[in-house]
Short mmCIF file of the C-alpha atoms (twelve columns), coordinates in Angstrom:
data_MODEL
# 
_entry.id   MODEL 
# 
loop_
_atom_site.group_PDB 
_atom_site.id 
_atom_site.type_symbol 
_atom_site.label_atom_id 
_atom_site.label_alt_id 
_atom_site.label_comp_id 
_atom_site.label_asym_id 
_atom_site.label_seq_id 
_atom_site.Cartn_x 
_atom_site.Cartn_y 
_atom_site.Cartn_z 
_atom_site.pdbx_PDB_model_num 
ATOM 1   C CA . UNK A 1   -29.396 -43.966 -19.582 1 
ATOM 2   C CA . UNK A 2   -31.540 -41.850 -22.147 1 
ATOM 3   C CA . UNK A 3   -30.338 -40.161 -25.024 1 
ATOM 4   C CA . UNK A 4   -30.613 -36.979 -26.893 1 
ATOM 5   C CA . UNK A 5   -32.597 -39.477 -29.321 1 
ATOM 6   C CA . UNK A 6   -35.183 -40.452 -27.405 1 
ATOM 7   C CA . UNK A 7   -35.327 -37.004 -25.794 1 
ATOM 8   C CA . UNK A 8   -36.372 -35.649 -29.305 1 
ATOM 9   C CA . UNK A 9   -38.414 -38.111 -30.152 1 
ATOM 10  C CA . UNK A 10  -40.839 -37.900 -26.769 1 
ATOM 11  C CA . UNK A 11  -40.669 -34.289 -27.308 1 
ATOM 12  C CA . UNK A 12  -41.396 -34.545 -31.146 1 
ATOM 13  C CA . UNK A 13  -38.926 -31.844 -32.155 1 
ATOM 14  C CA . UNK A 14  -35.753 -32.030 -33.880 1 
ATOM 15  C CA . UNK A 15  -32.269 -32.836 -32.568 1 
ATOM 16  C CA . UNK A 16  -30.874 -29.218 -33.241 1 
ATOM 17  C CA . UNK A 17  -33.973 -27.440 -31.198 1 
ATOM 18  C CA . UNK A 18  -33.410 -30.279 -28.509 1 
ATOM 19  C CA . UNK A 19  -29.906 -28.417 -29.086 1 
ATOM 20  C CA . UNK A 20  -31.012 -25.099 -28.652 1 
ATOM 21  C CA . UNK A 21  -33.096 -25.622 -25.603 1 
ATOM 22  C CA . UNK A 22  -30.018 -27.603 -23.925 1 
ATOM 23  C CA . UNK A 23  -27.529 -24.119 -24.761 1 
ATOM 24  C CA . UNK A 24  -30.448 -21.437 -23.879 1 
ATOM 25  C CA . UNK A 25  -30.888 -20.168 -26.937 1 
ATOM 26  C CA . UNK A 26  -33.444 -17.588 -27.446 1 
ATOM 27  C CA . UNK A 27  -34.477 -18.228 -31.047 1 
ATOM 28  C CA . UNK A 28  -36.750 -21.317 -28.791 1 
ATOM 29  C CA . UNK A 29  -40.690 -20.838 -28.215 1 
ATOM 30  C CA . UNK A 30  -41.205 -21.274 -24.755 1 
ATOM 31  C CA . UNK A 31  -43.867 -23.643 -26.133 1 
ATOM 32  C CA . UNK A 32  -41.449 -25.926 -27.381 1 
ATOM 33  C CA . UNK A 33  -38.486 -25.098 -24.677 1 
ATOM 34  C CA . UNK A 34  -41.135 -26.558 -22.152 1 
ATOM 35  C CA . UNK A 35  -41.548 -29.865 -24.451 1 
ATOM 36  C CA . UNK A 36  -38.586 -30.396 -24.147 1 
ATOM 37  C CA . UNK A 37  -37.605 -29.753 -20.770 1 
ATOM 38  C CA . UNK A 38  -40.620 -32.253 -19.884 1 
ATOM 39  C CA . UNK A 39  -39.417 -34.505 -21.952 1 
ATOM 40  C CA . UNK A 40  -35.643 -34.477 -20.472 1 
ATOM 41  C CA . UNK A 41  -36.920 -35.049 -17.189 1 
ATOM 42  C CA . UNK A 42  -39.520 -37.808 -17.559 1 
ATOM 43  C CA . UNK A 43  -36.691 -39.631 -19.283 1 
ATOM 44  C CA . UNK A 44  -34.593 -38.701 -16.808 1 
ATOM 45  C CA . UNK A 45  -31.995 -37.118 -19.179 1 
ATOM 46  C CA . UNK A 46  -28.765 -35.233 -17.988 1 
ATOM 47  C CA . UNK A 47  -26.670 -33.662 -20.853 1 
ATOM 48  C CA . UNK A 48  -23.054 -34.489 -20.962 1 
ATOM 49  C CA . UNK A 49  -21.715 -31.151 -19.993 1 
ATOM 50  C CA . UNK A 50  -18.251 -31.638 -21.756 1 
ATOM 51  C CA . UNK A 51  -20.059 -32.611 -25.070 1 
ATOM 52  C CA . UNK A 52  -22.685 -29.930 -24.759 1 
ATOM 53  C CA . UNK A 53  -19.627 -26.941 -24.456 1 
ATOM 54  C CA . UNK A 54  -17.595 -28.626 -27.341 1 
ATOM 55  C CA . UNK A 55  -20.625 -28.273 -29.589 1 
ATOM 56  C CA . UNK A 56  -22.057 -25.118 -28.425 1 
ATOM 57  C CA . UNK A 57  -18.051 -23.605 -28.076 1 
ATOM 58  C CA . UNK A 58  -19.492 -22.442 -24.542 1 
ATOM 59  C CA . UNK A 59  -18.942 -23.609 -21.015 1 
ATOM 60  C CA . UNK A 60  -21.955 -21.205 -19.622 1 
ATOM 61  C CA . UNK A 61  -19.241 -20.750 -16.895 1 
ATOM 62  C CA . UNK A 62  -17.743 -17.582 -16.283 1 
ATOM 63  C CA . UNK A 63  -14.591 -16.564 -14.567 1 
ATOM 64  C CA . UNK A 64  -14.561 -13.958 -11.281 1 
ATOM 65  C CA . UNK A 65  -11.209 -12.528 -9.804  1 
ATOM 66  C CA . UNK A 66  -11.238 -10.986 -6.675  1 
ATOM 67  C CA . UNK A 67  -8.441  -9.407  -4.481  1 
ATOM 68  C CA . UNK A 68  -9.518  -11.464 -1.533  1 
ATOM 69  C CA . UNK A 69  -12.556 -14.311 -0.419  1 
ATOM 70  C CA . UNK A 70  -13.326 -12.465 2.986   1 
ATOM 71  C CA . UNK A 71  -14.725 -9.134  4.056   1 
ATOM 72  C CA . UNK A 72  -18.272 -7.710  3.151   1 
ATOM 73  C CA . UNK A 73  -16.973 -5.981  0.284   1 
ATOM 74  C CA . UNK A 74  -15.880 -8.924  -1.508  1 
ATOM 75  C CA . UNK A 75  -18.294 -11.263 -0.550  1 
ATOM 76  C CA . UNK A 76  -21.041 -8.725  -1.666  1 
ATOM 77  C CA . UNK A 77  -19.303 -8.540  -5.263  1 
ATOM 78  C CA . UNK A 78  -19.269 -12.445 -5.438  1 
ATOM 79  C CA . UNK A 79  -22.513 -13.114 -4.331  1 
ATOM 80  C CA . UNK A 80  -23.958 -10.461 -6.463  1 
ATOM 81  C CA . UNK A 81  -22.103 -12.214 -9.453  1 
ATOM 82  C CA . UNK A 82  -23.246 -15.300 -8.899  1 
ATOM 83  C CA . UNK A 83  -26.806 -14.424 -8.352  1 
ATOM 84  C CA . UNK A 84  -27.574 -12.818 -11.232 1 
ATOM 85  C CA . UNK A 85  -25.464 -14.738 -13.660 1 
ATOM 86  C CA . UNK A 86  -27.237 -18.107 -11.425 1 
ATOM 87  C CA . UNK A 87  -30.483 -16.651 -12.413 1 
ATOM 88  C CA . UNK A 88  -29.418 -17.024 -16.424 1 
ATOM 89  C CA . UNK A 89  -28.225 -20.527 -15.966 1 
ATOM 90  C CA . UNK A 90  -24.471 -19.841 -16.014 1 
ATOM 91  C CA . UNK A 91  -21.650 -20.753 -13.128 1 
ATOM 92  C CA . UNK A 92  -18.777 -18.656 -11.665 1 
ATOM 93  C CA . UNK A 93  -15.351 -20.098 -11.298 1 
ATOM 94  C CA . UNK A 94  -14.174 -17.524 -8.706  1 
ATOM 95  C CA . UNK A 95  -10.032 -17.120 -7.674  1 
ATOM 96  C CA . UNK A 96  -7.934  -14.612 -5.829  1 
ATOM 97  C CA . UNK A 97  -5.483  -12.491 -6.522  1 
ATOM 98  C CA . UNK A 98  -4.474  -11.022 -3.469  1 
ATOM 99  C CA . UNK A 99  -2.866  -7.664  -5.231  1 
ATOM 100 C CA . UNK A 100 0.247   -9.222  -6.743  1 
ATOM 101 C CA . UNK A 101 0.752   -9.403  -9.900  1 
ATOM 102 C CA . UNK A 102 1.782   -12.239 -10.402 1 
ATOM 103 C CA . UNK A 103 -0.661  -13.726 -8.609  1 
ATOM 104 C CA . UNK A 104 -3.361  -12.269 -10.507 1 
ATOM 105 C CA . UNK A 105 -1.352  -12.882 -13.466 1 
ATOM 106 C CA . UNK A 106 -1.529  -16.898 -12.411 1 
ATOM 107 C CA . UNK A 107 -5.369  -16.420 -11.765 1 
ATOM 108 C CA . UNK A 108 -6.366  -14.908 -14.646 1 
ATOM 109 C CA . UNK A 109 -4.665  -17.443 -16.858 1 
ATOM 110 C CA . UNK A 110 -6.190  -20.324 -14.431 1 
ATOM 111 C CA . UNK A 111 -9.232  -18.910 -15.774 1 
ATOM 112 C CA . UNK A 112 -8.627  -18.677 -19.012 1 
ATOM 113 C CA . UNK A 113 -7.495  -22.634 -18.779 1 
ATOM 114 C CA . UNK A 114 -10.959 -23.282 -17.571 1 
ATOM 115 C CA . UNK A 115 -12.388 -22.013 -20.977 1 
ATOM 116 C CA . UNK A 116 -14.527 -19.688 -18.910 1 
ATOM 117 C CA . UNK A 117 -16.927 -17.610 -21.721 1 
ATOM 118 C CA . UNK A 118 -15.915 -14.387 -20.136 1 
ATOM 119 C CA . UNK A 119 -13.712 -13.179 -17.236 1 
ATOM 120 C CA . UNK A 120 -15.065 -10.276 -14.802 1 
ATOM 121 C CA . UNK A 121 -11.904 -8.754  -12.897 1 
ATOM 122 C CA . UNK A 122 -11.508 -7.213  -9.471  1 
ATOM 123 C CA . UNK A 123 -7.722  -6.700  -10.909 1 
ATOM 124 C CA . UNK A 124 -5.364  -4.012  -8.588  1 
ATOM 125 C CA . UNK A 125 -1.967  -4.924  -9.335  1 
ATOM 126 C CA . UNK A 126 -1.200  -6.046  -13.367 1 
ATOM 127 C CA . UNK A 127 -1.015  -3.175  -15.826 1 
ATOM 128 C CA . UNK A 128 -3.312  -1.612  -17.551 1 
ATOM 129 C CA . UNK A 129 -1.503  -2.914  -20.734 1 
ATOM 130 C CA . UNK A 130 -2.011  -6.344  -19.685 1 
ATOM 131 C CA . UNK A 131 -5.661  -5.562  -19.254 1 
ATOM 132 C CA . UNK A 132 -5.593  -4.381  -22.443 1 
ATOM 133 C CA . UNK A 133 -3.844  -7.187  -24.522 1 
ATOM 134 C CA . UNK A 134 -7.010  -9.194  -22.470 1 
ATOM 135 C CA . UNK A 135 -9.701  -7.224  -23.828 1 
ATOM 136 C CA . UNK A 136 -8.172  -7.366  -26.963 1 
ATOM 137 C CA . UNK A 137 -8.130  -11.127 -27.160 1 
ATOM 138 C CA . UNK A 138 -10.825 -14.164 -27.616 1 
ATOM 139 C CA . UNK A 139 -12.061 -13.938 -24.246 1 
ATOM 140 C CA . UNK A 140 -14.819 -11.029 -23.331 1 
ATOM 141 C CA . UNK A 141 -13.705 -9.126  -20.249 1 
ATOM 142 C CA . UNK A 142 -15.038 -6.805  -18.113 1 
ATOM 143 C CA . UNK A 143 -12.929 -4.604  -14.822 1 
ATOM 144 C CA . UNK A 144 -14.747 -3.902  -12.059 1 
ATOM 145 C CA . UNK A 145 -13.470 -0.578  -9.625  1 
ATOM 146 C CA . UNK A 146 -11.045 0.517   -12.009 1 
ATOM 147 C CA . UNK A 147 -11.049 2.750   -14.803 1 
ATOM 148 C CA . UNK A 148 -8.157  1.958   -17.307 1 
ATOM 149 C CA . UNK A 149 -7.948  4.499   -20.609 1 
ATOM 150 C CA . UNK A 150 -9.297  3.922   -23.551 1 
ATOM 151 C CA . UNK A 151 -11.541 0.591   -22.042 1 
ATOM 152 C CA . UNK A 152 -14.295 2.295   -21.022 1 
ATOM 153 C CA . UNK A 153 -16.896 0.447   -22.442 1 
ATOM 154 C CA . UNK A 154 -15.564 -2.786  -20.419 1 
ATOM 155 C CA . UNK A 155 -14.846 -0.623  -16.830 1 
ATOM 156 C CA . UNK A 156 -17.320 -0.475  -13.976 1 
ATOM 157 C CA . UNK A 157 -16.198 1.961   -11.197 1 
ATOM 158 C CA . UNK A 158 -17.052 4.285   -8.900  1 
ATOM 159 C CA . UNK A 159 -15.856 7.864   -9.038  1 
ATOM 160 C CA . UNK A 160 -13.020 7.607   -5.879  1 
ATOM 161 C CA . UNK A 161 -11.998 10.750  -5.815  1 
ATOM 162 C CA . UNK A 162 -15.353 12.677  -5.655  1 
ATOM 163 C CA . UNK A 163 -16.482 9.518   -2.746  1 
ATOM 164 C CA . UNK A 164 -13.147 11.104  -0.625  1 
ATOM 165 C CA . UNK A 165 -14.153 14.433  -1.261  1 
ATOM 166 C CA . UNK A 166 -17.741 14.266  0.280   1 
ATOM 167 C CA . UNK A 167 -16.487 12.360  2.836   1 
ATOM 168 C CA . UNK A 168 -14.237 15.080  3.991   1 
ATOM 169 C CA . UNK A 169 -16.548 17.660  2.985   1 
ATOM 170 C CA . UNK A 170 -19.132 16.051  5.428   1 
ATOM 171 C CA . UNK A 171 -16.602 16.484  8.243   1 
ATOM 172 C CA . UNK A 172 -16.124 20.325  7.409   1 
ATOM 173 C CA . UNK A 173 -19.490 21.272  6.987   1 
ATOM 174 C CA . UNK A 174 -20.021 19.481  10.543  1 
ATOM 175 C CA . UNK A 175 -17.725 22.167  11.555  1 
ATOM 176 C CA . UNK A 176 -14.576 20.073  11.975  1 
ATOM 177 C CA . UNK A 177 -11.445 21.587  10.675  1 
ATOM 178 C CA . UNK A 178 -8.569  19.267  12.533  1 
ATOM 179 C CA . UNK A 179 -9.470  16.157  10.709  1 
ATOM 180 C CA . UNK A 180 -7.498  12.934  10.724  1 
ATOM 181 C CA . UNK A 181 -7.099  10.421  7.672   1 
ATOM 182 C CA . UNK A 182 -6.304  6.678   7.714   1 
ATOM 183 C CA . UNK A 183 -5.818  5.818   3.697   1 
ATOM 184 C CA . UNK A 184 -5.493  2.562   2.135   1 
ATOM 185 C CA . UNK A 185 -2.264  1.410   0.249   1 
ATOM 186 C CA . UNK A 186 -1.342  4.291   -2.264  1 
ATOM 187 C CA . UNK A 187 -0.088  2.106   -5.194  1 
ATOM 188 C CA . UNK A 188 -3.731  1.234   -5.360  1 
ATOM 189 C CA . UNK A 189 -5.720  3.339   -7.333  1 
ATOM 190 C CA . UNK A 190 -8.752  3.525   -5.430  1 
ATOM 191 C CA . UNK A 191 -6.978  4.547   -1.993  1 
ATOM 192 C CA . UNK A 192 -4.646  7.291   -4.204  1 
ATOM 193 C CA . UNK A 193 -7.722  8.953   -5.502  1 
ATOM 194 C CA . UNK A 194 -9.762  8.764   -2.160  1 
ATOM 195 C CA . UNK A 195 -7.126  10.746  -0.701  1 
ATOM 196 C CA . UNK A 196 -6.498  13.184  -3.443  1 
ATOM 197 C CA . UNK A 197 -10.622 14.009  -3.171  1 
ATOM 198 C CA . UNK A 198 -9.688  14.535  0.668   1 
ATOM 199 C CA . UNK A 199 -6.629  16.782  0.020   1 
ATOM 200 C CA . UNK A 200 -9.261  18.583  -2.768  1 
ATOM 201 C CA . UNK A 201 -11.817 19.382  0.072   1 
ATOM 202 C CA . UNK A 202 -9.318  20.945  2.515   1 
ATOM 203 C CA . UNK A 203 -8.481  23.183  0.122   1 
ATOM 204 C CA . UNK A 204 -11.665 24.350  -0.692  1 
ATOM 205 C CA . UNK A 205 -12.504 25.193  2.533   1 
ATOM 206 C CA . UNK A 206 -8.815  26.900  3.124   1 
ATOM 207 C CA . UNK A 207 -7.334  23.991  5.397   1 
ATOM 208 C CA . UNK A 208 -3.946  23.226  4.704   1 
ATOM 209 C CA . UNK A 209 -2.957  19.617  4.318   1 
ATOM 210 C CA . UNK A 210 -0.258  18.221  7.069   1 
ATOM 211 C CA . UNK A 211 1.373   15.171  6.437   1 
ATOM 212 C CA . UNK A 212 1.062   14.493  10.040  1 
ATOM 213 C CA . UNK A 213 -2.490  14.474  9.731   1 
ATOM 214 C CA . UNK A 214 -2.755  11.326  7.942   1 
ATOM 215 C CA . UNK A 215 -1.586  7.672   8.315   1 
ATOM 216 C CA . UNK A 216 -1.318  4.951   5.453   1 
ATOM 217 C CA . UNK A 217 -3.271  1.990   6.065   1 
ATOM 218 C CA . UNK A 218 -4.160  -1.822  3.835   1 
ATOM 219 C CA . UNK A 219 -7.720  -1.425  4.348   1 
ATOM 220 C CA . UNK A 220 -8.055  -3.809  7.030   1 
ATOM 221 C CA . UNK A 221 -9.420  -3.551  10.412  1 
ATOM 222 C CA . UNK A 222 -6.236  -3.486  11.847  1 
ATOM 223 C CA . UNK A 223 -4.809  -0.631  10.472  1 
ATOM 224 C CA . UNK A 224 -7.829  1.896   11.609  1 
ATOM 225 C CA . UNK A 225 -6.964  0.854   15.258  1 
ATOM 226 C CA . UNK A 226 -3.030  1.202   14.425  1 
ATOM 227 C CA . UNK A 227 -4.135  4.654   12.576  1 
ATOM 228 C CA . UNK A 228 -6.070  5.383   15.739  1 
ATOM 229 C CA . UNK A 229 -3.232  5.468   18.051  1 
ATOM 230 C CA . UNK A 230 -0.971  7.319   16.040  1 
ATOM 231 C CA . UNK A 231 -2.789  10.232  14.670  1 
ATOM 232 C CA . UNK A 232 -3.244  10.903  18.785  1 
ATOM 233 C CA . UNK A 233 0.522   10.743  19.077  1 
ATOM 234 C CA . UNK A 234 1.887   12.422  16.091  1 
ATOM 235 C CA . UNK A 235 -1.799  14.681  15.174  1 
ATOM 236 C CA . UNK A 236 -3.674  14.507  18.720  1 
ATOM 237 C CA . UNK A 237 -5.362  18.047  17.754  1 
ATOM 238 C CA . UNK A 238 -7.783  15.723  15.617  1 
ATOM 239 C CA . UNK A 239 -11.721 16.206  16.118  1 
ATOM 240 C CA . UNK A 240 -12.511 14.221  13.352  1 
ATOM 241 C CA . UNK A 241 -11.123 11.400  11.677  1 
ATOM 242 C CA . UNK A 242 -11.749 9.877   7.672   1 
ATOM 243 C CA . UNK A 243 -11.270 6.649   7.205   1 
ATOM 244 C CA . UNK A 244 -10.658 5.127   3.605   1 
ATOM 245 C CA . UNK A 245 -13.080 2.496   4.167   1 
ATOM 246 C CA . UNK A 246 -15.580 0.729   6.359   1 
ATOM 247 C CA . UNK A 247 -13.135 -1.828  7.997   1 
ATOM 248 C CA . UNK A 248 -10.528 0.893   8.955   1 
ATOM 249 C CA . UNK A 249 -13.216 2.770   10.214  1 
ATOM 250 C CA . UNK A 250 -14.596 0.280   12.521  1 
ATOM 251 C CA . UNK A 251 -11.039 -0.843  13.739  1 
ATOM 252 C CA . UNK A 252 -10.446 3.305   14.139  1 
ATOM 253 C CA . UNK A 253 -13.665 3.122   16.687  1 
ATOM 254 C CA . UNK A 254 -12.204 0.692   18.401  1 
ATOM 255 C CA . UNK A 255 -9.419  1.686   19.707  1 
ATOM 256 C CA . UNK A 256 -10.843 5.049   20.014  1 
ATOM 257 C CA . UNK A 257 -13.125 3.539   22.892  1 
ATOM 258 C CA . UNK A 258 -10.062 2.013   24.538  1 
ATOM 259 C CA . UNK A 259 -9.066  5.027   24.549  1 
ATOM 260 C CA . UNK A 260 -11.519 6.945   26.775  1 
ATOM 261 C CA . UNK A 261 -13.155 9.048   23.274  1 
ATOM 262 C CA . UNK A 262 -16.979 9.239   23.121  1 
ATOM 263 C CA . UNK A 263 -18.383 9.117   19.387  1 
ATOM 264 C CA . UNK A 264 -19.300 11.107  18.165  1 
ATOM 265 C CA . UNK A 265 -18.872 13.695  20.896  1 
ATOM 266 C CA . UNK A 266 -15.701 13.764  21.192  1 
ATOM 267 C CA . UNK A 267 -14.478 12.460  18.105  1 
ATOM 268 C CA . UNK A 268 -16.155 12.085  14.806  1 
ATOM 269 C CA . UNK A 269 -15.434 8.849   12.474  1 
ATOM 270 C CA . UNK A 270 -16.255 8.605   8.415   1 
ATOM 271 C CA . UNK A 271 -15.567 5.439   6.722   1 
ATOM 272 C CA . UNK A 272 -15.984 4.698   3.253   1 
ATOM 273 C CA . UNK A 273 -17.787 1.582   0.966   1 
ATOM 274 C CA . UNK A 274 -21.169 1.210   3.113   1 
ATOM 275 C CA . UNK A 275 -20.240 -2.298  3.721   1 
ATOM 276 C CA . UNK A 276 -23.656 -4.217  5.331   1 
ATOM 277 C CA . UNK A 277 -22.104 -4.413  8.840   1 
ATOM 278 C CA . UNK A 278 -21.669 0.218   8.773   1 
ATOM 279 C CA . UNK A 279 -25.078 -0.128  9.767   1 
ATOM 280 C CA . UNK A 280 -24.748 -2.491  12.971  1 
ATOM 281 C CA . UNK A 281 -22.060 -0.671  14.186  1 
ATOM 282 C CA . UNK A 282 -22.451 1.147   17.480  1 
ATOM 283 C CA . UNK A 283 -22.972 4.295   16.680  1 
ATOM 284 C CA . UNK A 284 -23.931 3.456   13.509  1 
ATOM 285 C CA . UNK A 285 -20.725 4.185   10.966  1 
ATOM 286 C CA . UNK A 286 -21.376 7.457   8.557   1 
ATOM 287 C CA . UNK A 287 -19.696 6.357   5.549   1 
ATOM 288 C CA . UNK A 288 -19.921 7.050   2.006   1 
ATOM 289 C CA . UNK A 289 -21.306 4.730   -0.602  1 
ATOM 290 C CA . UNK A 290 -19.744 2.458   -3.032  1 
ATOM 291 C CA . UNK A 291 -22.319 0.369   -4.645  1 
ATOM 292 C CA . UNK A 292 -20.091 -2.595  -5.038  1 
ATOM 293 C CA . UNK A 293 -22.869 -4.738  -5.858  1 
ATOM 294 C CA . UNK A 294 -24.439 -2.665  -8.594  1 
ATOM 295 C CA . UNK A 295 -21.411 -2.671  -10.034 1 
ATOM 296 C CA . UNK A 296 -21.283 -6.386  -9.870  1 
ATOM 297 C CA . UNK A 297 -25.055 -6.736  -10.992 1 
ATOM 298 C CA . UNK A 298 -24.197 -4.519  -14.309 1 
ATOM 299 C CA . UNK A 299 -20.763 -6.482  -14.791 1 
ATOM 300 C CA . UNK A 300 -22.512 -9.938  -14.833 1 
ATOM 301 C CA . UNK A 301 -25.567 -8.351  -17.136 1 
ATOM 302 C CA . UNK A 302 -22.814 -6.988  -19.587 1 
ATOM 303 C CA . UNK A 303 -21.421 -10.470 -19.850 1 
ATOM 304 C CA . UNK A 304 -25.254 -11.677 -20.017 1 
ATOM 305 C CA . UNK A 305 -25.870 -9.331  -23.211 1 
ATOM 306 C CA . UNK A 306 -22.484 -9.532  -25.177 1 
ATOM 307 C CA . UNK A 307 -21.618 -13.060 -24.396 1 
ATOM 308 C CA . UNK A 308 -24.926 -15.135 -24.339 1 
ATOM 309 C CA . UNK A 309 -27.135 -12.685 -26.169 1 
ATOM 310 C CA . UNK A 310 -29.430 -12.492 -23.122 1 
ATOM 311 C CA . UNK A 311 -30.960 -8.853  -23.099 1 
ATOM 312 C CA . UNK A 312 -30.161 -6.994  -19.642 1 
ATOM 313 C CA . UNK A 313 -33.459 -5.744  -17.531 1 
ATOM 314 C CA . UNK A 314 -31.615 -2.411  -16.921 1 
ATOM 315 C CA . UNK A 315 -29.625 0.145   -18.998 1 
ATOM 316 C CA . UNK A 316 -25.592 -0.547  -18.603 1 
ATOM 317 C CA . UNK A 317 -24.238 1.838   -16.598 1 
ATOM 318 C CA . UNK A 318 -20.371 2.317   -16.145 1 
ATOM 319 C CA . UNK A 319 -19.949 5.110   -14.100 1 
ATOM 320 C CA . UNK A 320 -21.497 5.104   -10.400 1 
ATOM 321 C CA . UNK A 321 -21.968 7.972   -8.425  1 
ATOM 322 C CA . UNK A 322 -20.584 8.142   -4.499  1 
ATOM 323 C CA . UNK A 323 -22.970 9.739   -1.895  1 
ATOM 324 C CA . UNK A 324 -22.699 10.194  2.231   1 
ATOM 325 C CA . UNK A 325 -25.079 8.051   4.322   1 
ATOM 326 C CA . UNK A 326 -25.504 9.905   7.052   1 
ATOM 327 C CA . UNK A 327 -25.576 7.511   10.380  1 
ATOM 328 C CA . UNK A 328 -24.708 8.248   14.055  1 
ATOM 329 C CA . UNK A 329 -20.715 8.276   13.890  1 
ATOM 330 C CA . UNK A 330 -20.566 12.587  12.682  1 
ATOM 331 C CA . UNK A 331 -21.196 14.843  14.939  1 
ATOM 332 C CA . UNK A 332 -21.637 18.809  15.003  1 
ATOM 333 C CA . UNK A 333 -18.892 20.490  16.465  1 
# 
């Protein structure tokens, strides 16, 4: 088996810039990176991984929490992750929380036992003190779809509340003044302010709210078809109908064609998030969109740029901007 040795001495370069080129660091001529590198694989050389993070105090691995490992949403943030940080030479140790705390507690300090170099967090249900204590530790972190005080250099998110207020804007200026609402769980923050932008655009256009008008959901598909059937028992004077996100949405259209409704003729549907599969729908879902994976691209180029020194291609942005994609689901009234 070869050696860091004999690597340096086919390239002709010291053992520290053999090193350097191992760890990616960028004080390396790509003249001399590439000597290297050939040398290393005519010799047929594989670093020893636990050797190489003890000496560099890096792992090149970072840590990704996530609420849950199905649905578009998610599986767009991961990928996105992973991609980019891929691209750099770096791995993703991914876990779930599954919004309990102390489940996202136990995965964050998994994490954290895996030495990962930084931690990006899709974190719903620990407290923004906990977040924090994190930030203010040895361990870099970034939040992703939450905006916790005074961390705002470290938060990705989009702006919730304006996303539910042009959704439900998009139903009134259709002409639609009856209009339904599945939500997602209210003790998350993203479903609370999704339905206080709602609430905001009924009363600028002089609709009062009813309670009866709207039915709390968890964001699966399951819930739009259970929100479905009783808004038309407890609200059936609905001619539109806005969902907090896609999934709801599409389980909402569902059971609205079981139950005899053409969309959008007879009833309109807005969902939320602009998952990949809003567009395959039939009709096609009008929803609004959260650009899950630019957050994720800008989380993983923070980490890039404050943990590994690796400049970002892009300016870092925190704050992302909701707008309607206007499909086949919203229909004049």
């Amino acid at each position: 088996m070869a050696t860091i040795y004999q690597v340096s001495e086919a390239a002709g370069v010291s053992l520290a810039t053999v090193s350097r080129v191992m760890n990616g660091n960028a004080r390396v001529s790509e003249r001399t990176r590439k000597k290297v590198e050939d040398a290393m694989a005519s010799l047929g050389y594989q670093p020893n991984a636990i050797a190489q993070s003890l000496a560099s105090n890096r792992t090149n691995s970072v840590g990704l929490l996530v609420s849950e490992l199905h649905g578009s949403y998610f599986g767009d943030l991961m990928s996105t992750v992973e991609q980019v940080l891929k691209q750099n030479g770096k791995h993703v140790i991914i876990t779930a929380g599954h919004v309990d705390e102390k489940r996202e507690h136990e995965a964050i300090e998994f994490l954290k036992s895996r030495r990962c170099d930084a931690l990006i967090l899709h974190a719903e249900a620990v407290s923004d003190e906990y977040l924090k204590q994190l930030v203010d530790g040895n361990i870099p972190v970034v939040v992703i779809n939450r905006k916790v005080d005074d961390l705002n250099d470290n938060c990705f998110v989009v702006d919730n509340e304006q996303g539910g207020y042009l959704a439900t804007q998009a139903a009134i200026n259709a002409g639609h003044k009856n209009i339904g609402y599945i939500s997602g769980p209210l003790f998350k923050k993203d479903a609370s302010d999704r339905l206080s932008g709602h609430k905001r655009a009924l009363e600028e256009a002089g609709i009062k709210f009813e309670e009866t008008s709207m039915f709390e959901g968890d964001f699966h598909e399951s819930a739009g078809q259970e929100g479905m059937l009783h808004l038309q028992k407890h609200y059936p004077k609905f001619t539109a109908l806005v969902c907090a996100n896609d999934e709801m949405a599409s389980g909402a259209m569902t059971a609205a064609r079981e139950a005899g409704f053409d969309i959008p003729e007879q009833l309109s549907i807005v969902g939320f998030d602009n998952v990949l599969f809003s567009r395959y729908l039939y009709p096609k879902l009008t929803t609004i969109n959260n650009p899950i994976h630019a957050m994720g691209e800008m989380a993983a180029y923070w980490v890039l740029q404050h943990v590994y020194n690796i400049k970002s291609p892009i300016p870092i942005e925190h704050l992302f901007v909701p707008e309607v994609i206007n499909r086949d689901t919203l229909g004049n009234l």
